[in-house]
VONUFI-73521 format. One record per residue: residue number from 1; x, y, z of N, C-alpha, C in turn. Coordinates in steps of 0.001 Angstrom, whole numbers, padded with zeros to 6 digits. Atoms other than C-alpha are relative to their C-alpha. Layout:
% residues N
<lolo num="NUM" n_X="X" n_Y="Y" n_Z="Z" ca_X="X" ca_Y="Y" ca_Z="Z" c_X="X" c_Y="Y" c_Z="Z"/>
...
END
This chain:
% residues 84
<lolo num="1" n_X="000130" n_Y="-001179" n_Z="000860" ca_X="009375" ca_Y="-012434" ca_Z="015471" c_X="-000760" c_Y="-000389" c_Z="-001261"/>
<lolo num="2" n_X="000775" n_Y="000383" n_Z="001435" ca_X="006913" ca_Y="-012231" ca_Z="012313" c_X="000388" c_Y="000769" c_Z="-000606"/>
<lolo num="3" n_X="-000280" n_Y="-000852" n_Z="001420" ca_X="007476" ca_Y="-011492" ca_Z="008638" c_X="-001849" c_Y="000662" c_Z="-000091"/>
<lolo num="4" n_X="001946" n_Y="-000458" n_Z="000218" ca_X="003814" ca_Y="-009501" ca_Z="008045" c_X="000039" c_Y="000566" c_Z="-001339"/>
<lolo num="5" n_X="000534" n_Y="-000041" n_Z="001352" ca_X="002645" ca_Y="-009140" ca_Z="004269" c_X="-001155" c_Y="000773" c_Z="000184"/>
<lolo num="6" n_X="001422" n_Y="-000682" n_Z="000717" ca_X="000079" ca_Y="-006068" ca_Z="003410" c_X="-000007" c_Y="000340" c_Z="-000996"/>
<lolo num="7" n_X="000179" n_Y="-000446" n_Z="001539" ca_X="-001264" ca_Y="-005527" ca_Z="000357" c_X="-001319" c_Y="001205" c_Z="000487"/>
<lolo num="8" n_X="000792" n_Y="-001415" n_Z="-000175" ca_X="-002677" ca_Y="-001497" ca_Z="000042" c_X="-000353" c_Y="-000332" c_Z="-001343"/>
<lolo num="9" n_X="001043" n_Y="-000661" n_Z="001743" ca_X="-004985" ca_Y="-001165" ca_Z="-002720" c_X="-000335" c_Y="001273" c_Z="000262"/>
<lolo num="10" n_X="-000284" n_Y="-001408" n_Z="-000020" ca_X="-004088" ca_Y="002118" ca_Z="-003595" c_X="-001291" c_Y="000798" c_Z="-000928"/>
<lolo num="11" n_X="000740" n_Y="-000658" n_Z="000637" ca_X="-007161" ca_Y="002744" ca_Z="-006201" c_X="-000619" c_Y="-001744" c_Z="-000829"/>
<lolo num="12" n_X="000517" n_Y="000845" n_Z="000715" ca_X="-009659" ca_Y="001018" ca_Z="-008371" c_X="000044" c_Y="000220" c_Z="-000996"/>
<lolo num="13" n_X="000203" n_Y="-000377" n_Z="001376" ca_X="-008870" ca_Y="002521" ca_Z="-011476" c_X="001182" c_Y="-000789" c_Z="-000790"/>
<lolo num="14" n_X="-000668" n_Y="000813" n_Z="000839" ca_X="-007567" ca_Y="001029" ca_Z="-014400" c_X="-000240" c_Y="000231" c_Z="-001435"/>
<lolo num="15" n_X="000980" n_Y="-000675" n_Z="001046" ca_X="-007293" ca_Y="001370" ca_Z="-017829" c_X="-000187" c_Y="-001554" c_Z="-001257"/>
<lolo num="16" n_X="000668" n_Y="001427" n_Z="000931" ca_X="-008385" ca_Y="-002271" ca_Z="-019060" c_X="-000771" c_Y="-000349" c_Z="000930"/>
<lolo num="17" n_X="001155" n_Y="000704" n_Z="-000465" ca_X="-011490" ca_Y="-004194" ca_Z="-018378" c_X="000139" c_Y="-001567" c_Z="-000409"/>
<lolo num="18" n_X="000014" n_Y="001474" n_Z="000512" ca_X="-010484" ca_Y="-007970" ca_Z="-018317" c_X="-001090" c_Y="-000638" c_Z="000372"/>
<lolo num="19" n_X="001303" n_Y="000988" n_Z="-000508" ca_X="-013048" ca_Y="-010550" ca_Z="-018221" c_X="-000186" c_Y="-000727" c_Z="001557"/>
<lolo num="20" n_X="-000296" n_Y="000644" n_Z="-001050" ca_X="-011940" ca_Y="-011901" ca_Z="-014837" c_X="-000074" c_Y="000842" c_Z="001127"/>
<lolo num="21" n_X="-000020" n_Y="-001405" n_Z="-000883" ca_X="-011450" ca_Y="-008595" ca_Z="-012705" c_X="-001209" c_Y="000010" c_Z="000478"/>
<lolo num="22" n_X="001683" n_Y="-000287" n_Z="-000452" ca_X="-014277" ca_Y="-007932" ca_Z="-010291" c_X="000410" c_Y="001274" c_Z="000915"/>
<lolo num="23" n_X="000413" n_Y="-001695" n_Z="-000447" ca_X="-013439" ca_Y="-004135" ca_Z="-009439" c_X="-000901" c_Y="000444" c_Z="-001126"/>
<lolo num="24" n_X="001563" n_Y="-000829" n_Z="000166" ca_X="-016380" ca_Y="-002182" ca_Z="-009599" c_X="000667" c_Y="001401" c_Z="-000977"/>
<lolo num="25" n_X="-000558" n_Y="-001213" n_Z="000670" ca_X="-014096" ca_Y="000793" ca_Z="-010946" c_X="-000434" c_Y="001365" c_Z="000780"/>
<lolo num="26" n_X="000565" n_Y="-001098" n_Z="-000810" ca_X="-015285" ca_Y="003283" ca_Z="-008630" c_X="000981" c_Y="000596" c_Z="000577"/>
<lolo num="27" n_X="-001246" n_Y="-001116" n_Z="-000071" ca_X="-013263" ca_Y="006495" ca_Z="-008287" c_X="000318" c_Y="000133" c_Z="001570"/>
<lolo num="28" n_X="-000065" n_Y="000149" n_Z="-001622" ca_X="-012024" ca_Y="005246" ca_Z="-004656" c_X="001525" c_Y="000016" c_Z="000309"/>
<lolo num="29" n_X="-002011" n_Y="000323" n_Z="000161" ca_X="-008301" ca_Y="005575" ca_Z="-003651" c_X="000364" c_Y="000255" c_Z="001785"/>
<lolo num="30" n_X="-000804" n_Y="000256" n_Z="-001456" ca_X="-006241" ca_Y="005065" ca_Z="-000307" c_X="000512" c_Y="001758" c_Z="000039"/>
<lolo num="31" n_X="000000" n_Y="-001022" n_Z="-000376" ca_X="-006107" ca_Y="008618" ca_Z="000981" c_X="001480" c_Y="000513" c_Z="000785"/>
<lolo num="32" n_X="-001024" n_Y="-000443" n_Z="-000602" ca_X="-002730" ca_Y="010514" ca_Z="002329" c_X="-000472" c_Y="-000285" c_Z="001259"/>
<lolo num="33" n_X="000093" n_Y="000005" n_Z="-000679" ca_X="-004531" ca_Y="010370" ca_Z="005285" c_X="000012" c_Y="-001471" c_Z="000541"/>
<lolo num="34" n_X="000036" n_Y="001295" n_Z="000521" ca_X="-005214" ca_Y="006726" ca_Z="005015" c_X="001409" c_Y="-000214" c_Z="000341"/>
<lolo num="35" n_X="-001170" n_Y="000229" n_Z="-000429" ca_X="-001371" ca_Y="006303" ca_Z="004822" c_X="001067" c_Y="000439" c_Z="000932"/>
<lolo num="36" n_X="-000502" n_Y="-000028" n_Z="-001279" ca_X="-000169" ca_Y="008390" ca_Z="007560" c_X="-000670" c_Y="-000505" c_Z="001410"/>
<lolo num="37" n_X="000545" n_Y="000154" n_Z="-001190" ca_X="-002757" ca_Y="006903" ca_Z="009996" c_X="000949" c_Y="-001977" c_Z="-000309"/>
<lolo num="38" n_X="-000857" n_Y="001661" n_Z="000664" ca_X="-000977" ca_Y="003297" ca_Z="008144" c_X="001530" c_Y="-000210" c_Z="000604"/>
<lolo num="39" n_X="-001771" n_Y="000330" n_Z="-000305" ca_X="002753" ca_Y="004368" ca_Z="008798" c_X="000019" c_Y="-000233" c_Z="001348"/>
<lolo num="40" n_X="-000318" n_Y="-000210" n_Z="-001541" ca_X="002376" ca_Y="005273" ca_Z="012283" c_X="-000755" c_Y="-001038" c_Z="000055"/>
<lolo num="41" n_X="000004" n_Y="001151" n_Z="-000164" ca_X="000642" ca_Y="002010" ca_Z="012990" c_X="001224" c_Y="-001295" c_Z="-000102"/>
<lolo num="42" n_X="-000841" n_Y="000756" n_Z="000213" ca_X="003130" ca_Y="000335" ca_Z="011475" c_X="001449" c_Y="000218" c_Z="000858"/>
<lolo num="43" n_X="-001342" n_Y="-000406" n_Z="-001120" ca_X="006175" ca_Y="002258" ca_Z="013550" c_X="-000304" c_Y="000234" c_Z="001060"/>
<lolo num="44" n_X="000311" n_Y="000496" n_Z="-001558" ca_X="004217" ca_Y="001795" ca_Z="016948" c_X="000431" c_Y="-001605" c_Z="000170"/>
<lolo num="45" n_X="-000165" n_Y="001391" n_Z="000009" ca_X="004420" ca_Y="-002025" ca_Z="016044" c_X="000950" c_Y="-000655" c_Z="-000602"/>
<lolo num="46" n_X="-001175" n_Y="000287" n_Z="000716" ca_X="007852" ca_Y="-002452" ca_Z="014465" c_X="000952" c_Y="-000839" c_Z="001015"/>
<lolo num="47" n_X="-000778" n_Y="000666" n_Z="-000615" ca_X="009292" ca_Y="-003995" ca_Z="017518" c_X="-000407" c_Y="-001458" c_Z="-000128"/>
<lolo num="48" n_X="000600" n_Y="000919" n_Z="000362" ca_X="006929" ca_Y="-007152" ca_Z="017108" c_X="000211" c_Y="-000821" c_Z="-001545"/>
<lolo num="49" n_X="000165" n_Y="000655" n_Z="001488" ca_X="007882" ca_Y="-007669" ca_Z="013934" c_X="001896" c_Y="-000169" c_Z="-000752"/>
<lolo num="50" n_X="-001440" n_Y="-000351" n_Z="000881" ca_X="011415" ca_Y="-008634" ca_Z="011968" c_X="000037" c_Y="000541" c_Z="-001515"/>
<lolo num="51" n_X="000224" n_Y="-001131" n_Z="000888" ca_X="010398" ca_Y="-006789" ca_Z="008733" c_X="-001540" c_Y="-000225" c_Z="-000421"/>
<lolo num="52" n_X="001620" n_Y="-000217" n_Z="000356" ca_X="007116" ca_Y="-005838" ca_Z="007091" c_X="000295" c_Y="000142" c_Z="-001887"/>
<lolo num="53" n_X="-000442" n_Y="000080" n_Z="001508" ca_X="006783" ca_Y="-006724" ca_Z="003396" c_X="-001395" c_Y="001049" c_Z="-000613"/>
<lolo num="54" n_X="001413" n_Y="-000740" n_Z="000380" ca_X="003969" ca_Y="-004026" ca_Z="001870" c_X="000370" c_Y="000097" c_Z="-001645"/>
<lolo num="55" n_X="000523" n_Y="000395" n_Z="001735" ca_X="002582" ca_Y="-005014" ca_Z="-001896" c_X="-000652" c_Y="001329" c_Z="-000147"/>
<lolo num="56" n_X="000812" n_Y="-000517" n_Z="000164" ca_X="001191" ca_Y="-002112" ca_Z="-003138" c_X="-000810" c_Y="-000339" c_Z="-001224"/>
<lolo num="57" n_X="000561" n_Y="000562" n_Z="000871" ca_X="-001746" ca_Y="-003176" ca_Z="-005334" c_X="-001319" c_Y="000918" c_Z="-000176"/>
<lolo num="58" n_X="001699" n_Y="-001204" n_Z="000122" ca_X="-005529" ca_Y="-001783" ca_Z="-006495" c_X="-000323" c_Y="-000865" c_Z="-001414"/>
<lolo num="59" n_X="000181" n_Y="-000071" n_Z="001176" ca_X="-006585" ca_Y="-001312" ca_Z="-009963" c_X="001336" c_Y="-000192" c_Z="-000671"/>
<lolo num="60" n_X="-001388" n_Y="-000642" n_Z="000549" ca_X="-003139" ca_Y="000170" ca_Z="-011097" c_X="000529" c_Y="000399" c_Z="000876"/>
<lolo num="61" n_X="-000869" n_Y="-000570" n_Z="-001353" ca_X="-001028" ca_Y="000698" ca_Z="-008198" c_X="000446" c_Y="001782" c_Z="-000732"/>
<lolo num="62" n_X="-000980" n_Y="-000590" n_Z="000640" ca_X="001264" ca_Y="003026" ca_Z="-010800" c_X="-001126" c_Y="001367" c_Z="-000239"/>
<lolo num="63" n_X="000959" n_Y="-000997" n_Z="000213" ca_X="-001682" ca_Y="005228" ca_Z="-011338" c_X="000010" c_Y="001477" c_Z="001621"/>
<lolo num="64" n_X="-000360" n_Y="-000236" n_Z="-001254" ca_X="-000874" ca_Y="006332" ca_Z="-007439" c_X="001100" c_Y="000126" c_Z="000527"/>
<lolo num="65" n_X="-001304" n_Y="000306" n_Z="000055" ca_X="002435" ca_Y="006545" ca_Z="-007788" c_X="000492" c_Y="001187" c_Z="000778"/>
<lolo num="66" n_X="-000664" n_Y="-001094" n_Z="-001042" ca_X="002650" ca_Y="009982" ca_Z="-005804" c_X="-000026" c_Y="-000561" c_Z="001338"/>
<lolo num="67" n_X="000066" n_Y="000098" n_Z="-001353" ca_X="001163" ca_Y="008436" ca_Z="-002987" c_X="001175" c_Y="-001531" c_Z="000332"/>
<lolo num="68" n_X="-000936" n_Y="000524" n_Z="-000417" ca_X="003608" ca_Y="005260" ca_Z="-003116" c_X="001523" c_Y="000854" c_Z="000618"/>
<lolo num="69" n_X="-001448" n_Y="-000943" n_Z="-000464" ca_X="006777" ca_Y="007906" ca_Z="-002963" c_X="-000426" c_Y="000521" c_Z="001407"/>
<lolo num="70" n_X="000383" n_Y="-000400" n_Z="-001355" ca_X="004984" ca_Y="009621" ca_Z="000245" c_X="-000242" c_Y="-001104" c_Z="000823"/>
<lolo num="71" n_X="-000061" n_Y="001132" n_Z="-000951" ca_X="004559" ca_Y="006243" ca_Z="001781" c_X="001283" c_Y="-000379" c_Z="000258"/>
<lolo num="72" n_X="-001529" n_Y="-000147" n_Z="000017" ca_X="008228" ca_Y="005585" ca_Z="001546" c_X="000514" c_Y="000784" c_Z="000629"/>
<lolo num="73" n_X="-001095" n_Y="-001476" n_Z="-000882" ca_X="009669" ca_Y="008811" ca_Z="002110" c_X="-000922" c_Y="000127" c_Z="001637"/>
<lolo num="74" n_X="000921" n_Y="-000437" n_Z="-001296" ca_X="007183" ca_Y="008993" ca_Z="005270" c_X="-000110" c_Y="-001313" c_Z="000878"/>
<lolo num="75" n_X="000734" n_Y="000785" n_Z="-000698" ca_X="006708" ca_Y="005562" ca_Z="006583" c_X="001658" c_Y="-000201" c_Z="001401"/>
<lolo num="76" n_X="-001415" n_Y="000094" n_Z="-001463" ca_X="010643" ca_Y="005909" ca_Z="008856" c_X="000323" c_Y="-001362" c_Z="000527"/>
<lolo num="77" n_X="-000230" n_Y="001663" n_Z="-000618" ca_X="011402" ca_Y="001781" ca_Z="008798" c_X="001191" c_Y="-000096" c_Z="-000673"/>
<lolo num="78" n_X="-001605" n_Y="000435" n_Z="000717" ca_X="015060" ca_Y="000168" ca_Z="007960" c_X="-000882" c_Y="-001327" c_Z="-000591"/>
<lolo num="79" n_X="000541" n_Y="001378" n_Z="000721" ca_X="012881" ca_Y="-003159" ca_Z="007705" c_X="-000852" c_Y="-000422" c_Z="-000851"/>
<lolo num="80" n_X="001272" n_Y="000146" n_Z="000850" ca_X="010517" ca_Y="-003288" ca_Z="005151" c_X="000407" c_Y="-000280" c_Z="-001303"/>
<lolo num="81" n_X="-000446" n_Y="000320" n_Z="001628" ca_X="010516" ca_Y="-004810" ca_Z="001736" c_X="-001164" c_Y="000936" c_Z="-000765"/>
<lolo num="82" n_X="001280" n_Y="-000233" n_Z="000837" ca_X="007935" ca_Y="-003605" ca_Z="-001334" c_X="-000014" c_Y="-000447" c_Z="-001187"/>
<lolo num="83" n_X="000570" n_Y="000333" n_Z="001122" ca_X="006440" ca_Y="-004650" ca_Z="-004042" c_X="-001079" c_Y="000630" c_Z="-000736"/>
<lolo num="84" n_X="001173" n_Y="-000545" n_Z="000451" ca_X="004062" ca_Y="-003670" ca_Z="-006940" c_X="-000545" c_Y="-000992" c_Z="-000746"/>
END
């Protein structure tokens, strides 16, 4: 059984420009659609797996913060960790 680690970059926006960062900033974001074509992947392949850890990351994850709650409330797993 595998632990599986994804990190969603939920957007490129942000509202600092550090010297190190190499997003482009371009008004691009992980789409509702995007995450229900994501869940159901993930709950076809849930038997293969003993939990699924999903980072959500980007620019500002928190900036996307509706679409983290609809990933949650929508993705139907007992096993899954998260992070931001």
């Amino acid at each position: 059984m595998y632990k599986i680690l994804f990190e969603i970059i939920l957007n490129n926006q942000c509202n600092k420009r550090c010297s190190y960062c190499d997003l482009d900033f371009k008004d691009t974001s992980f789409s509702f659609v995007d995450i229900d074509k994501f869940t159901y992947f993930l709950r076809t392949n849930k038997n293969l797996v003993e939990y699924y850890h999903i980072n959500f990351f980007g620019g500002e994850p928190l900036l996307s913060f509706d679409k983290i709650v609809y990933f949650i409330r929508n993705v139907g797993l007992d096993k899954i960790h998260y992070s931001i």
